[in-house]
C-alpha positions in Angstrom: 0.0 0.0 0.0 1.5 3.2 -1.1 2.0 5.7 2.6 3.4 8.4 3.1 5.4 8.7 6.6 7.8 11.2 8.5 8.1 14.3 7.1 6.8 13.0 3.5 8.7 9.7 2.5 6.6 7.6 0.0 6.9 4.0 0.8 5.1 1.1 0.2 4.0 -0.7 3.6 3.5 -4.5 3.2 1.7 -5.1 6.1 1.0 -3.0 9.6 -1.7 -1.8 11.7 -4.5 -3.6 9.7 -2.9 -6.7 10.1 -2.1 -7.2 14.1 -1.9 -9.6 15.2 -1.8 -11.9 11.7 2.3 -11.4 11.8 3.0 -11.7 16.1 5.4 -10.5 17.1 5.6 -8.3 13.7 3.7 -5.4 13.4 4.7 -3.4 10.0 7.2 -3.9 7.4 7.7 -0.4 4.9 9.6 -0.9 1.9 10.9 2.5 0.7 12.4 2.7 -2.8 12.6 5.6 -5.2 14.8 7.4 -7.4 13.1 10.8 -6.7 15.2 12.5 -4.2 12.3 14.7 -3.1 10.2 11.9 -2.2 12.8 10.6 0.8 14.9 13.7 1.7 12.7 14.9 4.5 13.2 12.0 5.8 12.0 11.0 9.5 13.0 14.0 12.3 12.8 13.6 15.7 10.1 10.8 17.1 10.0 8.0 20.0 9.7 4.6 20.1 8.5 2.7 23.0 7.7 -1.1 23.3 9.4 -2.0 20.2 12.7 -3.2 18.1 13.0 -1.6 14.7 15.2 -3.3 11.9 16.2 -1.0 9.1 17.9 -2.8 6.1 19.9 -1.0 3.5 19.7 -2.1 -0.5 20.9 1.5 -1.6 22.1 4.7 -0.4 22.3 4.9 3.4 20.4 6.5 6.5 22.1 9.0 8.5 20.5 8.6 12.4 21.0 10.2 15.3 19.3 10.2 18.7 18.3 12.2 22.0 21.3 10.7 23.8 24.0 12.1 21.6 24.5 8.3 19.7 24.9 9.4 15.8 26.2 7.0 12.9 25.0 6.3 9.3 23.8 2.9 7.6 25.2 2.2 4.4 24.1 -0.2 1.6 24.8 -3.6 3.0 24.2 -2.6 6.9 21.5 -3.4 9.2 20.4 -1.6 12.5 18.3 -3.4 15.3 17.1 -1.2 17.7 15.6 -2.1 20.6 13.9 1.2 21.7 12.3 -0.6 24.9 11.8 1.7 27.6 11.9 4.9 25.1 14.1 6.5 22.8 13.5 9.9 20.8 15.7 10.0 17.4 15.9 10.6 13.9 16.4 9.0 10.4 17.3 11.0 7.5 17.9 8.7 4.1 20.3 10.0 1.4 20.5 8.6 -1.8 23.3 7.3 -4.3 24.3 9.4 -7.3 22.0 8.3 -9.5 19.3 9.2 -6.9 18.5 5.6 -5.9 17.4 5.0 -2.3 16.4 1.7 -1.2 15.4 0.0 2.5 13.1 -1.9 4.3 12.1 -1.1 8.0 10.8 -3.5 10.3 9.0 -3.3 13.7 9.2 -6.0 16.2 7.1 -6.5 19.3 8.4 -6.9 22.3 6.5 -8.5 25.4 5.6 -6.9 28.6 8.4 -8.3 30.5 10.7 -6.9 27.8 8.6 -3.6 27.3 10.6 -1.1 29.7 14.0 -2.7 28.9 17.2 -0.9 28.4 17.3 0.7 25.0 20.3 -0.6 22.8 21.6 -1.0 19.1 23.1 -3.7 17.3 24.9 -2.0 14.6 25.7 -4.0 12.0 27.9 -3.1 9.1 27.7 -4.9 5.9 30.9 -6.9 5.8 29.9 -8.6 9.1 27.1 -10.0 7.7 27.8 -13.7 6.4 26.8 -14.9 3.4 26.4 -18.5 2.5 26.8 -19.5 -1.5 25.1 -22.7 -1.6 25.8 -23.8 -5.2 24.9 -22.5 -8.4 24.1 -18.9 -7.6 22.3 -19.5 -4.4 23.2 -17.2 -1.9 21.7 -16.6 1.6 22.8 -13.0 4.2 22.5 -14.1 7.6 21.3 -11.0 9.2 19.8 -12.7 12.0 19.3 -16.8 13.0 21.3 -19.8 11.4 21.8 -21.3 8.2 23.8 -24.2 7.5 25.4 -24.0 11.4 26.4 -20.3 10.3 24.7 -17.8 12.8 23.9 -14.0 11.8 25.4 -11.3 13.5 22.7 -9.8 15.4 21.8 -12.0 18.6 19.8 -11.8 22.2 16.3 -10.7 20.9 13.6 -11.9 23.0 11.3 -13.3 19.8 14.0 -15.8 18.5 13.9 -14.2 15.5 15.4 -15.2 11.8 15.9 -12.3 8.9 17.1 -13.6 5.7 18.3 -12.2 2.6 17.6 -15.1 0.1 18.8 -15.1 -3.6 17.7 -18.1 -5.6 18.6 -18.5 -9.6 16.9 -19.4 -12.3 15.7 -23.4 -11.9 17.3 -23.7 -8.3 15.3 -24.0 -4.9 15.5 -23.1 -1.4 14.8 -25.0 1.2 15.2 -24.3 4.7 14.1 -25.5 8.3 11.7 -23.0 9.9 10.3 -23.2 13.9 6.8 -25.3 14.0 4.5 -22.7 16.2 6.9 -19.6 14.5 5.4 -16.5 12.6 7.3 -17.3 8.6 6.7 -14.3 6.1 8.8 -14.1 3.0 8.8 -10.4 1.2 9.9 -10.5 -2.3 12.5 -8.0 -3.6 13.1 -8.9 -7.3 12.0 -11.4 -10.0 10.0 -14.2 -9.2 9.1 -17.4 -7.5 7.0 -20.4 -6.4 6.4 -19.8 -2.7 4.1 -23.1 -2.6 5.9 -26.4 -3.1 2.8 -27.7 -5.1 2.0 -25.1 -6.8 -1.4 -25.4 -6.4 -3.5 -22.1 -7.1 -6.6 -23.2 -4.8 -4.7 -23.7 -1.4 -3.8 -19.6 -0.6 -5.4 -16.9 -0.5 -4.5 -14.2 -3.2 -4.9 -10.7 -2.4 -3.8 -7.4 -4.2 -7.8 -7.2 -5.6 -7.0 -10.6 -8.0 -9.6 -12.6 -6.7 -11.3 -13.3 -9.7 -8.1 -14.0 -12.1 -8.7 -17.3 -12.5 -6.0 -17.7 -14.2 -3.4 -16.6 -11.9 -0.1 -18.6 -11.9 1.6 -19.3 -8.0 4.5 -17.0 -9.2 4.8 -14.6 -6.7 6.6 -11.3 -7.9 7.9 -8.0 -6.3 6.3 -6.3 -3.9 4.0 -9.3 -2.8 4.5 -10.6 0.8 3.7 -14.7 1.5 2.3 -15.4 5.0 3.0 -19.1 5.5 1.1 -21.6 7.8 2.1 -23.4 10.5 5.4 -25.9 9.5 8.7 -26.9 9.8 10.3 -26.1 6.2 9.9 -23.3 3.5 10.9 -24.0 0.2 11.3 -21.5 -2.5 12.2 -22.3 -6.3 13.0 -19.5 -8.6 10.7 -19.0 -12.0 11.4 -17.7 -14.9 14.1 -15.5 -13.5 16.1 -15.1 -10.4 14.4 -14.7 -7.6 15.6 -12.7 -4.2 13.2 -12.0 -1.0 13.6 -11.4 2.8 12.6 -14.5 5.1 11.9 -13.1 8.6 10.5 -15.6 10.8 9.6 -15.1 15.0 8.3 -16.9 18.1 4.6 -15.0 18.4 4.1 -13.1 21.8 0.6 -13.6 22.2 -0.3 -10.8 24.5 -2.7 -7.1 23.6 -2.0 -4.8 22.0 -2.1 -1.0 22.2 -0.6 1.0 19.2 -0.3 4.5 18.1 2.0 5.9 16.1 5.6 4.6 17.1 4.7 3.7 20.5 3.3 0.1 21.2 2.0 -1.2 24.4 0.0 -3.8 26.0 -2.7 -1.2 27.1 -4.3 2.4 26.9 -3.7 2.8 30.0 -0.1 2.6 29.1 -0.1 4.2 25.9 -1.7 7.2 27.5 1.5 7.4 30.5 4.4 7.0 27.5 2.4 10.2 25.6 2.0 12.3 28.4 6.0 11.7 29.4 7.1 12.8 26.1 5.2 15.3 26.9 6.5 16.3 30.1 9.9 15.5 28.7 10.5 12.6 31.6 9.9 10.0 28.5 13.3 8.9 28.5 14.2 6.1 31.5 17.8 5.3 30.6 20.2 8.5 30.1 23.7 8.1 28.3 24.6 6.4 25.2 23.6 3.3 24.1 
């Protein structure tokens, strides 16, 4: 769905509020890509989190960030930030393009639980070249951002929800397979060319949304821009059509508990919401002081 967020970045956001709690513990996933300078220079000034983790992911340019507590850095193409805003943080995110005016990212918010909610605030900075990546044979390739493949283990560790975040590239007449968590949230969003998502192939066992509910004659090659919500399981498996195919695969252990969203802030309650807005308010919103 095409948003606009910040102070007017157009992004397309593959799921969010609608869909809580569908993804547990996920709550929104924005993919912003554009050659336009003008429609991601304004970028995202000052805001707080509360109650969350944000991952941002960088294809493309980079994202200059800074934050109430003097922490400042910028993530380049290839880097990931996790941020576990927790208790609160108030800070900024100002994307910046390449020369040819390409910017390309994802962001993704994470729940946290109640017993995690008020937690110390911290990053896990992540710069590209820590990131492994796994060539499995004929162009396959797999970044381990976060969780295991193939007894290698991504760099970003400790996070409450178990979570795995994959960035899968799978040639032309190759497949994917890999071992997933029965009981786990699995989505896989797809970045370029396309694939079949569902080992049978069988256009009558999913859903299809994007307003093609009467193409009958829809094929199971999912495309860019198209997220796949699997069921419950123990292995995905993902075999490149009629050109490569790459996508994220982000997978979690659900929380299962309310909750209360508005705006970057997300608790179990209104009760709760209602105390983190009138501290921001009052400027006593931040419960940890120093750097990260």
């Amino acid at each position: 769905m095409p948003t606009i967020e910040g102070a007017g970045v157009h992004l397309k956001r593959a799921f969010g509020f609608n869909q809580v709690p569908e993804l547990d513990p996920f709550l929104l996933l924005d993919d912003f890509h554009s050659k336009k300078p003008e429609e991601y220079l304004m970028g995202f000034p000052w805001h707080p989190h509360r109650g969350i983790e944000t991952i941002t992911y960088v294809l493309h340019g980079e994202v200059e960030h800074g934050d109430s507590m003097g922490n400042s850095g910028v993530i380049e193409a290839g880097d990931v930030q996790w941020m576990t805003a927790g208790s609160g943080i108030i800070h900024q995110e100002m994307p910046k393009g390449e020369k040819s005016g390409l910017m390309w990212g994802f962001q993704l918010w994470a729940n946290l639980p109640a017993s995690h909610k008020m937690m110390e605030p911290r990053y896990q900075e992540i710069k590209s070249n820590r990131i492994p990546e796994i060539f499995m044979g004929k162009g396959l390739k797999v970044r381990v951002i976060c969780g295991e493949v193939l007894g290698m283990e991504g760099p970003v560790r400790e996070i409450v929800t178990s979570p795995e975040y994959l960035d899968v590239t799978v040639p032309v007449g190759e497949t994917f397979s890999h071992l997933t968590v029965p009981g786990h949230t699995v989505f896989a969003y797809v970045i370029e060319g396309r694939g079949y998502f569902d080992r049978e192939r069988d256009p009558y066992a999913f859903e299809v949304g994007g307003g093609r509910y009467f193409d009958l004659t829809e094929e199971c090659l999912v495309g860019p821009e198209n997220l796949v919500l699997y069921g419950d399981g123990d292995t995905v498996e993902v075999t490149a059509g009629d050109r490569n195919v790459r996508f994220l695969l982000v997978s979690g252990k659900p929380i299962g508990e309310p909750v209360a969203w508005y705006g970057p802030i997300v608790m179990n309650t209104q009760e709760e919401l209602r105390v983190a807005f009138e501290e921001y308010n009052k400027g006593t919103f931040i419960k940890h002081p120093g750097r990260l």
